[in-house]
N, C-alpha and C positions, 0 to 999 in steps of 0.2 A: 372650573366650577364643580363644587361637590352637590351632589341631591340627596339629601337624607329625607325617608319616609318613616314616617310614624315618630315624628320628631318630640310627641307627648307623652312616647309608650316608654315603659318601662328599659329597655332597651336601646332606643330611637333617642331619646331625650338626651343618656347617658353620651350617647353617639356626639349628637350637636355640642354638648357641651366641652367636648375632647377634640372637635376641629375646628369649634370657632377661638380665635385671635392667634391664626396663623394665616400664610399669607395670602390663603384659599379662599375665594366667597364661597357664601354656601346658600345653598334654595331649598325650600325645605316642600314639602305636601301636606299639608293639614288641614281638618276637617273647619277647625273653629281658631283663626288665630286669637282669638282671647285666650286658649288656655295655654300661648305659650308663656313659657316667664315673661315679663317687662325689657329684659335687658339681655333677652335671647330675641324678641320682636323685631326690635333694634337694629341688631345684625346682620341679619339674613334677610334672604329675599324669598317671598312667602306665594306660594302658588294654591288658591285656597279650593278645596274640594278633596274628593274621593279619591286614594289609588285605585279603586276598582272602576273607575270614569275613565274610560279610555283617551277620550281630550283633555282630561287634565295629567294623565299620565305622559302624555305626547309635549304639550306644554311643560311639563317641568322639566322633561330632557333633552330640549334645547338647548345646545349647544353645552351641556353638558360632557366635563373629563369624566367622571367616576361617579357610581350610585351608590349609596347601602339601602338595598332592598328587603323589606321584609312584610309578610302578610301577617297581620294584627287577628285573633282569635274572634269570632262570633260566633258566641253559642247558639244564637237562634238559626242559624244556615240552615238550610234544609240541604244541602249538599257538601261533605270534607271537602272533598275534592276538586269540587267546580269552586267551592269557598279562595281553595290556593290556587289552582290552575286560570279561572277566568280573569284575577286581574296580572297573573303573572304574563298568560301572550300578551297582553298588552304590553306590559313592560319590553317582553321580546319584541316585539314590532317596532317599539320607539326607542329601544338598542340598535336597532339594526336602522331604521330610520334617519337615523342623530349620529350614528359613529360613537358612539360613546364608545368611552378606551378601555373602562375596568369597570368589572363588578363584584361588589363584596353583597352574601346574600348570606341569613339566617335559616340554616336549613336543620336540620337532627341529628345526631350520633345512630349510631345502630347498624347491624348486621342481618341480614334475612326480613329486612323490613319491605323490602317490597311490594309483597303485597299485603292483603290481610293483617294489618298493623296499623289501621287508623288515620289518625294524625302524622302519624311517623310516616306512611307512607304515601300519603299525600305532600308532607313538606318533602321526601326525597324525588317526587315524581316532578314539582316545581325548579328543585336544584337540577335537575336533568334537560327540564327546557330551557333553562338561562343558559347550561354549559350550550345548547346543541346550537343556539345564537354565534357560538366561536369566537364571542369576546372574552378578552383575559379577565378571569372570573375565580372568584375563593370563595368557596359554600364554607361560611362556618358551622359544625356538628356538636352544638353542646348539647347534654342530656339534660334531665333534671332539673327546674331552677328551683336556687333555695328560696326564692321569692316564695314562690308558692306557700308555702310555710304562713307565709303571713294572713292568706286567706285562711288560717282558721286562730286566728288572736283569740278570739272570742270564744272559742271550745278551748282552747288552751289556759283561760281565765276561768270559765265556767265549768271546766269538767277535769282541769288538770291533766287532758290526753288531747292526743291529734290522734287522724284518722288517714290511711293510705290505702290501698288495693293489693300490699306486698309483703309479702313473708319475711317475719319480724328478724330471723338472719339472713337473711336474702342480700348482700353485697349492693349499694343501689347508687348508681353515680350519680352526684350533683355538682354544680358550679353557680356562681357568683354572678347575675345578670352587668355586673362590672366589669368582668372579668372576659363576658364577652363584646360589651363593649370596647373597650380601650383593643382589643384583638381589630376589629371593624376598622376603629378610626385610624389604629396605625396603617393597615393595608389602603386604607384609603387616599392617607397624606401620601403615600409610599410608591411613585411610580416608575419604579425599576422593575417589578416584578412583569414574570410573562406568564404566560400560559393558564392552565385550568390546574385547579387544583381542590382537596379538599382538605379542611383546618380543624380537627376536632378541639375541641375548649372541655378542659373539665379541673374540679377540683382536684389539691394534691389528697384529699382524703381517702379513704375505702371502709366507709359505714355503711351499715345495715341501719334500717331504719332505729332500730332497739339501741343502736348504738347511736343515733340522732338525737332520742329522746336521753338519751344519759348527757348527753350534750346541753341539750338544752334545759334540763334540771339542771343544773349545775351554773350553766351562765344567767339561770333566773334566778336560780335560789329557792327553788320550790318542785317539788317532784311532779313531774310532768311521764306519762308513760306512751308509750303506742300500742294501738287497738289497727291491726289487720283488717277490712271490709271485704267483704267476700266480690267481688268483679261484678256480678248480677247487682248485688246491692247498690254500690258505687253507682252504674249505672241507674239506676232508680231514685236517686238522692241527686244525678245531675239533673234527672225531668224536673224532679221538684223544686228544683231551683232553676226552673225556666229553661233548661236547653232542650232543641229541638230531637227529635229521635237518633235523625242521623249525626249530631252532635255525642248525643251521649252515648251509642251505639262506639262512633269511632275513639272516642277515651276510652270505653272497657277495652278493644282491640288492642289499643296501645300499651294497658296497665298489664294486658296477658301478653305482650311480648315482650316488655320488659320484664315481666315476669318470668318468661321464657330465655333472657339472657341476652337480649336485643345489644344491650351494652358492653357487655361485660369483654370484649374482647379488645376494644377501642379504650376501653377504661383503662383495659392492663399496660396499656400499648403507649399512649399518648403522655407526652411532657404535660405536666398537669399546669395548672395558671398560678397567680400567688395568692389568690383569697381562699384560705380554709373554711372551713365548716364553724369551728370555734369563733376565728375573728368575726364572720358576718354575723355570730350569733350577737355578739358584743356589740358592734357596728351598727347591725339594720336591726336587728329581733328585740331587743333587751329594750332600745329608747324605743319603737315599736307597741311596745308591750305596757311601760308603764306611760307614754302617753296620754 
């Protein structure tokens, strides 16, 4: 039995759809099974509620081989940390509980992120309690998704520029939320592997934002530029768009250690995936766009 969480997210979805109609059943955890497809409903066997719900976390790892775990974003938390940490013991508990044999978990890229880095160091502090469980376990570390990109279509139509937190040559890694998918479900189908380990994911590319926007001028057809945001500011523009303090507090942490080169060693280092920066533009950005 496979358990995949967050079987709607952007990630999660991608997941279920790369292990189902193999020989594996699969369970999934979801808030609202209406939003899964019709003929992903079908499939799978649906345990409905919270990851963050300790009984429904316990219930879906029953008698569970393997999970892909991963803690879904909410801006309004009043706490990063307790945001990833609180439903991940639980995860821990009902590993240890269930015997579950492997776990594939969405964790960060980054170096010196320990502490004082946000996001970034709240997902590394979660990959550290599922290792310390002693199940055979692969944190995967992508940096950047190009998804993100798509939260700003609408400045990208309207003002012909996007907006980042990063210095317009600044080297910045990104990857394919694909990209780390298909990485997940193989380790998932895949039970020969032992031990812990961890999997960084990144594109084969090495852009700078400025070198993003030449990108995507190009695959629109329309000059598109980037505008730098000062970290303060950034911050200030997540309140306003509803996240809570400690919410937008830990993205500027994370925009200034990326900033700081959080990536850039893991970037140099890692076998890159196969979805360039180019293709996804074509791919997801471009039908996206004229939508």
């Amino acid at each position: 039995m496979l358990v995949v969480t967050t079987p709607t997210g952007q990630i999660g979805r991608q997941v279920v759809d790369r292990v189902l109609g193999t020989e594996e059943p699969v369970r999934v955890i979801v808030r609202d099974p209406g939003r899964l497809a019709p003929d992903v409903r079908e499939r799978v066997e649906v345990v409905q509620g919270s990851h963050r719900d300790r009984d429904v976390v316990m219930k879906a790892f029953t008698g569970a081989d393997a999970v892909f775990w991963l803690v879904p974003p909410d801006p309004r938390a009043e706490s990063v940390e307790d945001h990833v940490l609180d439903p991940t013991r639980s995860a821990c508990e009902a590993i240890g509980s269930h015997g579950v044999q492997r776990v594939v978990a969405v964790s960060t890229m980054g170096t010196g992120i320990e502490r004082n880095a946000g996001h970034l160091s709240a997902a590394r502090a979660g990959e550290e309690l599922l290792a310390g469980t002693g199940v055979k376990f692969r944190a995967l570390r992508p940096p950047g998704f190009m998804e993100n990109l798509l939260w700003q279509l609408d400045t990208i139509r309207n003002q012909g520029a996007f907006f980042w937190p990063h210095p317009a040559d600044h080297t910045f890694a990104l990857v394919a939320t694909r990209d780390i998918a298909a990485k997940a479900a193989a380790l998932l189908l895949d039970d020969s592997w032992t031990g812990q380990g961890a999997v960084p994911v990144v594109s084969p590319d090495s852009l700078s934002p400025a070198g993003v926007a030449r990108i995507v001028s190009e695959v629109l057809e329309r000059p598109v530029r980037f505008q730098q945001v000062p970290v303060e500011a950034y911050r200030a523009t997540m309140l306003e768009h509803g996240a809570s303090e400690a919410w937008a507090q830990g993205l500027a942490d994370m925009a200034v250690a990326q900033n700081n080169g959080a990536y850039d060693e893991e970037h140099r280092t890692t076998s890159p995936g196969p979805t360039g920066f180019r293709q996804w533009c074509e791919e997801v950005l471009r039908p996206a766009f004229l939508a």
